[in-house]
N, C-alpha and C positions, 0 to 999 in steps of 0.2 A: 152203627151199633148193632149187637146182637139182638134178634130180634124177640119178645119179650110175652111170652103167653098171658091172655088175661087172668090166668089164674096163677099164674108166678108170682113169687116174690118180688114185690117195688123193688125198681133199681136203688130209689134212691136209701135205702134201708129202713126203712122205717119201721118193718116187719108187716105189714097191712099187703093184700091180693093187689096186683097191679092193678085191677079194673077197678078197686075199691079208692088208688091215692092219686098216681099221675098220669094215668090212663087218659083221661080225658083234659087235662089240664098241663101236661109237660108242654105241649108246644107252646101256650101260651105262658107258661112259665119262662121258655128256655127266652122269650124274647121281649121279656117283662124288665130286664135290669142289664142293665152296660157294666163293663168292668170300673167305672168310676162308682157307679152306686151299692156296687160291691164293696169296697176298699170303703167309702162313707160309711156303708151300713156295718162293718166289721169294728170300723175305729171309736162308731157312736155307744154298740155293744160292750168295747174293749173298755171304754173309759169307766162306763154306770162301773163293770166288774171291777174295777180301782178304785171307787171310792172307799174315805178312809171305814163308814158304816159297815164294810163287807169283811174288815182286818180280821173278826172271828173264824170266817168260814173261812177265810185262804191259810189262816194257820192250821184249821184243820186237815184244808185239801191238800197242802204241803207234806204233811206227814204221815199223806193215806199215798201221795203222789211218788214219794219218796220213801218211804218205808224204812226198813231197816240201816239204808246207805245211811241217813242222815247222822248215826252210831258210830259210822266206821271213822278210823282217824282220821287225820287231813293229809289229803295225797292230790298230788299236784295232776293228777287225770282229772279225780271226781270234780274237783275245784274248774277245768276247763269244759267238763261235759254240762255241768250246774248252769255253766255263765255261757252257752254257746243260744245262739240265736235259732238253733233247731228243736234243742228242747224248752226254751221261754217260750215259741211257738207253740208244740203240743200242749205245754201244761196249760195254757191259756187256752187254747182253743178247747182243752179236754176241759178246763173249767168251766167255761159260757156254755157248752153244749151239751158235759154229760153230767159232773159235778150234782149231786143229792141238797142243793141247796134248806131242803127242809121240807116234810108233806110231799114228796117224790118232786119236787119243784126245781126245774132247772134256771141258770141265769137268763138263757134266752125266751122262756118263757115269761119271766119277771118282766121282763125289757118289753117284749112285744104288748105285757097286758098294760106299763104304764109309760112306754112312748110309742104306738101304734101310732095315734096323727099327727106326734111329727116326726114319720117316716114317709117319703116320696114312694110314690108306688113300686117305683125299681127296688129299693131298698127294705121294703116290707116284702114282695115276692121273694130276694133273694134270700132273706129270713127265713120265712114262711117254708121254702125252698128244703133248710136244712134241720126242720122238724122232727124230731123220731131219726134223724141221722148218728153214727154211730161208726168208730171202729172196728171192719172185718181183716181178717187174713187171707192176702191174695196170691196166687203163684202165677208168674209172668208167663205166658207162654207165644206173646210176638213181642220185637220191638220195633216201634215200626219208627226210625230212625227221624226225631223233628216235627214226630205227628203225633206217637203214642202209642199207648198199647191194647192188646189181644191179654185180657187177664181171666182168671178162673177164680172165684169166690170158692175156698176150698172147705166152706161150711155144709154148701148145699150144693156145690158141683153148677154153677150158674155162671154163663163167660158172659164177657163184657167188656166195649172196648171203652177205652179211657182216654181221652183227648189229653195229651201234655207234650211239652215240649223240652226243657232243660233237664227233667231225670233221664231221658231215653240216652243221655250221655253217661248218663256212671250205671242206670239198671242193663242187666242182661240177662236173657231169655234165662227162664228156672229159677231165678230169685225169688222169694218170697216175698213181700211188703205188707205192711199192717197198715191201714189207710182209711181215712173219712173220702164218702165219693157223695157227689150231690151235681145237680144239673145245672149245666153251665149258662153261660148267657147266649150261645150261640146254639140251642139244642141238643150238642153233648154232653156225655160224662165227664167228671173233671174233678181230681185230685183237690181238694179241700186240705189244705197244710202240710207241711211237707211229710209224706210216709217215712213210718220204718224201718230199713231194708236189715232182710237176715237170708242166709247161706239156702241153698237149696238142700244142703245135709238138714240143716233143722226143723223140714217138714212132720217128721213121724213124729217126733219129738213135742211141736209144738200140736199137733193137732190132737195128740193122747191128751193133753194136759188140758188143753179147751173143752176135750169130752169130759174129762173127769169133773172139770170145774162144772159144766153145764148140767152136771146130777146134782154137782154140792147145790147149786144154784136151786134147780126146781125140786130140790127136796125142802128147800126151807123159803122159797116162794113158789108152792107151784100154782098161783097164778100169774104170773108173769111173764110177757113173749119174749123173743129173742133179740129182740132190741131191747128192751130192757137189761139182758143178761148182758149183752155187748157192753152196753154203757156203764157196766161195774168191771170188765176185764180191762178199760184202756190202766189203769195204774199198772196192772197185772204186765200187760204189752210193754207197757215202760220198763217192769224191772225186767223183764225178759230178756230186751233189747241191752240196757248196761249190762247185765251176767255175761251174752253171748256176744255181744256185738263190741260196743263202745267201751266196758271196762271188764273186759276176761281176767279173769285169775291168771299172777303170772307162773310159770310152771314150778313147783317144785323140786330144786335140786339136789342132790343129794351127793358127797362123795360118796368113795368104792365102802368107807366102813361107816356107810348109813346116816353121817351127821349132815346137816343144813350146810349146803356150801356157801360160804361167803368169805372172801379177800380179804387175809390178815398181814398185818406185816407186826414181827416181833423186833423191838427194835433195841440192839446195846451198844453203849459209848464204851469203844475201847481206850483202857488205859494202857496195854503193851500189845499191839498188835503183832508182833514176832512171839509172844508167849502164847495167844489166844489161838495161831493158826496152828503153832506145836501143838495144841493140846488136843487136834484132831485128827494127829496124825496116828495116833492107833486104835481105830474107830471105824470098824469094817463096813460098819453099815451109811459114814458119813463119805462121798467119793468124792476128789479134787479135779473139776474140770480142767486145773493148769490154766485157766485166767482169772483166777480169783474169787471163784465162784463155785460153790460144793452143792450135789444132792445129798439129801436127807430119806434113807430109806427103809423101808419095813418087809417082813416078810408079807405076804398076800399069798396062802398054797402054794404052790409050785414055784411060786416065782416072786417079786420081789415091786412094791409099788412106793413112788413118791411120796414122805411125807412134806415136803418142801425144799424150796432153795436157797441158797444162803451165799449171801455176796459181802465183802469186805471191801470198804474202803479208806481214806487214811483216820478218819475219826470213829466208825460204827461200823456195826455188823448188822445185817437185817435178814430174817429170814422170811420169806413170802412163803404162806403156806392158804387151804382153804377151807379151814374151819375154824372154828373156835377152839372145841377140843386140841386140833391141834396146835394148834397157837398156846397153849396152856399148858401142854405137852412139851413143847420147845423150849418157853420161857423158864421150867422148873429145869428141864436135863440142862441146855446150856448156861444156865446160871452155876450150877454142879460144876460141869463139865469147864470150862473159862475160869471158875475162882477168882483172882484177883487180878488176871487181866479183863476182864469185861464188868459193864456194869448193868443191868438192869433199866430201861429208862421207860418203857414203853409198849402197848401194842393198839394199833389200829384197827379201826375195820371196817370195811366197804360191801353194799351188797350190790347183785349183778346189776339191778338198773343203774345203780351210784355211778358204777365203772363205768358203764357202755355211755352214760349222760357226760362222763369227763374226756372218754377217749376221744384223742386226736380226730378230727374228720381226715380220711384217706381222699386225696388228692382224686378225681377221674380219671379211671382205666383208660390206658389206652387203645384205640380201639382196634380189634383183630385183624389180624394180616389177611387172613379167610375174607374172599365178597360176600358178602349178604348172599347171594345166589347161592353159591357153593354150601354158606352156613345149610339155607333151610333146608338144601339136597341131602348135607348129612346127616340132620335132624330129624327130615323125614323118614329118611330109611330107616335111622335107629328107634324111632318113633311106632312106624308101623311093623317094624319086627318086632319089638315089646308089645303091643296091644295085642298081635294076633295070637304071641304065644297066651298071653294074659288069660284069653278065654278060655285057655283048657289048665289053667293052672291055679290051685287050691288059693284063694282070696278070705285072711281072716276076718273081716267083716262081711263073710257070707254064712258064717259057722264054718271055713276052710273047706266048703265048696266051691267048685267052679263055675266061673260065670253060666258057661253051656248049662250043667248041672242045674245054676240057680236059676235058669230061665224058664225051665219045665217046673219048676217045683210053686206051685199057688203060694206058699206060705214065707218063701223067700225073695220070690220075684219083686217087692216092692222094697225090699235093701236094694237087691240089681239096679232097680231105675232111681232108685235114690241118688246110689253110686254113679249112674251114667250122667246122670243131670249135674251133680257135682263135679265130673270131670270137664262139662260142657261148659258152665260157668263159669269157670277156671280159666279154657281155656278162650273164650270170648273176650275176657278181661285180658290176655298177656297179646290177642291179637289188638287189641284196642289202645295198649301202650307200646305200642310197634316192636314186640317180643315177635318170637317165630311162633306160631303156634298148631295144636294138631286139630284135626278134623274129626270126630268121633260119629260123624251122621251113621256112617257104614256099619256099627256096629249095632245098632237098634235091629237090620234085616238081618243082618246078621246071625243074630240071636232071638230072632222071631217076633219083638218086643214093639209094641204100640207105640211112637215116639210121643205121643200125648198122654 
């Protein structure tokens, strides 16, 4: 592990001088409790925090944990993110540890003052252990693949390594994670339930927003340290993590004439289907594909854009179009337009998740006539031609500067590395699912740029 000044900040967070917490007492900590007295000492905490006496405070901490979401309709994400075994975890482990039980009184504290002896000494150290511990925001900067990582506490600029083994499979180097760390039973650092991982674009983002909060914080407690403040941002980290991560916004569509898109079908039983097609025959702006099937069209400026299609067969007519408006739009003209061969019966409507949840699964690709060899050869090249012109070419998440450009300039340079580290993550992850992927080391000397 990195090595840890006595006047630094406690690894384990506590917020107290290292020479003041585990200074003198980590080693004998780290070898005070076995992974079983772990796991007892967690399950004996988890239970007191379930009795039914505590039902007030978890309705409160539910609705400070959850916030706003608990408002929003019922959607079949939030319903799977609520019941997933990664957040029952944080919310529990954010209740026993950081949780305002009352008198600044946390559950772990309650537990240690009235079952202290009968706690085995493994099971009281490992407690003890995670006192004044707390949710920070860390930026990955090794993965040391089965062993763990090389992280950066990106509050105070303090690296650290972290002993783990199953994340070092889904994290890669420049991720972000929000994470409780506390000393292991073997003398390392060690992940305390499972982190929150976010994008390495989300660094400026979240670290603005920690500043701002940590004024609101010590303007209306300013006596209180930084483990303190940590320990009222894990909700905040939760809803971070749904907005960004686990339930994004899905995007807003729009047709060309500005309305919500969503999958209509206008539907009429014909009663003379030879009267119903005549009646579109002098109707410049309706066109007959000649298999039974017609576009529906509008001017758009110059030129001329779909309002939908319209298929005939021997009982109905159906026009698929993709709004509402237009769907309303159809329903009045060809109701007009038909007369007393058609009749009215209907319109449906689908929105884009509806559609893509019912579409067919497409069968596996088969796989390319191209080797693998030959793939990455051409990848490569087209690869490394795109990046090198990339540097001299105007980038709008630079201010449509270029990289070169953004590299000399103090006040943009930290989009630049934002940007590079984002592309690195990316592509870590497509070499990790056995995709081709590109190398961007070269581009850090490149462009003069500290790869740290």
């Amino acid at each position: 592990m990195s090595v840890v000044g006595r006047n630094d900040p406690c690894p384990c967070g506590s917020g107290r001088k290292f020479k003041r917490c585990c200074m003198n007492k980590s080693a004998a900590v780290a070898q005070s409790y076995r992974p079983a007295e772990r796991n007892s000492a967690l399950a004996k905490l988890m239970r007191l925090a379930a009795q039914p006496k505590y039902k007030d405070l978890h309705r409160l901490a539910v609705a400070l944990f959850w916030g706003d979401w608990l408002s929003e309709k019922p959607d079949h994400r939030l319903e799977e993110v609520m019941t997933s075994e990664h957040v029952e975890i944080a919310y529990n482990s954010w209740f026993a540890f950081d949780f305002d039980c009352g008198d600044g009184r946390q559950m772990l504290e309650m537990f240690l003052r009235s079952e202290r002896n009968k706690l085995s000494s493994g099971e009281l150290n490992y407690l003890q252990g995670l006192r004044g511990s707390h949710l920070r925001l860390y930026e990955i900067l090794e993965v040391k693949p089965d062993q763990g990582f090389e992280v950066r506490d990106l509050w105070d600029d303090r690296r650290l390594s972290v002993r783990e083994r199953a994340a070092t499979r889904q994290i890669v180097a420049w991720d972000l994670i929000v994470a409780r760390i506390g000393p292991g039973g073997d003398g390392e650092t060690v992940f305390e339930t499972i982190p929150y991982l976010f994008r390495a674009a989300d660094k400026d983002d979240l670290l603005k927003g920690l500043r701002k909060a940590h004024q609101a914080f010590l303007h209306e407690f300013p006596d209180k340290g930084i483990a303190d403040f940590f320990k009222k941002m894990a909700p905040v980290f939760h809803k971070l993590w749904l907005e960004r991560v686990a339930l994004p916004p899905h995007p807003k569509l729009i047709t060309g004439d500005g309305e919500p898109f969503i999958f209509a079908r206008v539907i009429f039983d014909l009663l003379d289907r030879e009267e119903a097609i005549r009646s579109l025959a002098n109707r410049t702006d309706i066109v007959d594909h000649g298999d039974g099937s017609y576009v529906w069209l509008e001017p758009a400026g110059n030129f001329q854009r779909s309002v939908g299609t319209m298929s005939f067969d021997e009982k109905r007519v159906v026009l698929e179009t993709t709004s509402q408006k237009r769907a309303e739009k159809a329903r009045d003209e060809l109701a007009n337009l038909f007369g007393a061969a058609a009749r009215f019966r209907a319109i449906s409507y689908q929105d884009v998740e509806q559609a893509l949840k019912r579409a067919p699964q497409t069968s596996k690709q088969k796989e390319p006539d191209i080797p693998v060899e030959e793939q990455r050869k051409i990848l490569g090249e087209y690869y490394e031609n795109h990046y090198r012109k990339w540097l001299d070419e105007p980038v709008p998440a630079l201010g449509n500067r270029t990289p070169r450009h953004a590299a000399r300039l103090k006040t943009v340079r930290p989009k630049l590395v934002a940007l590079l580290k984002d592309f690195e993550s990316h592509s870590e992850r497509q070499r990790r699912s056995g995709e081709i992927a590109y190398d961007f080391r070269w581009m850090w000397e490149e462009l003069g740029l500290n790869r740290e």
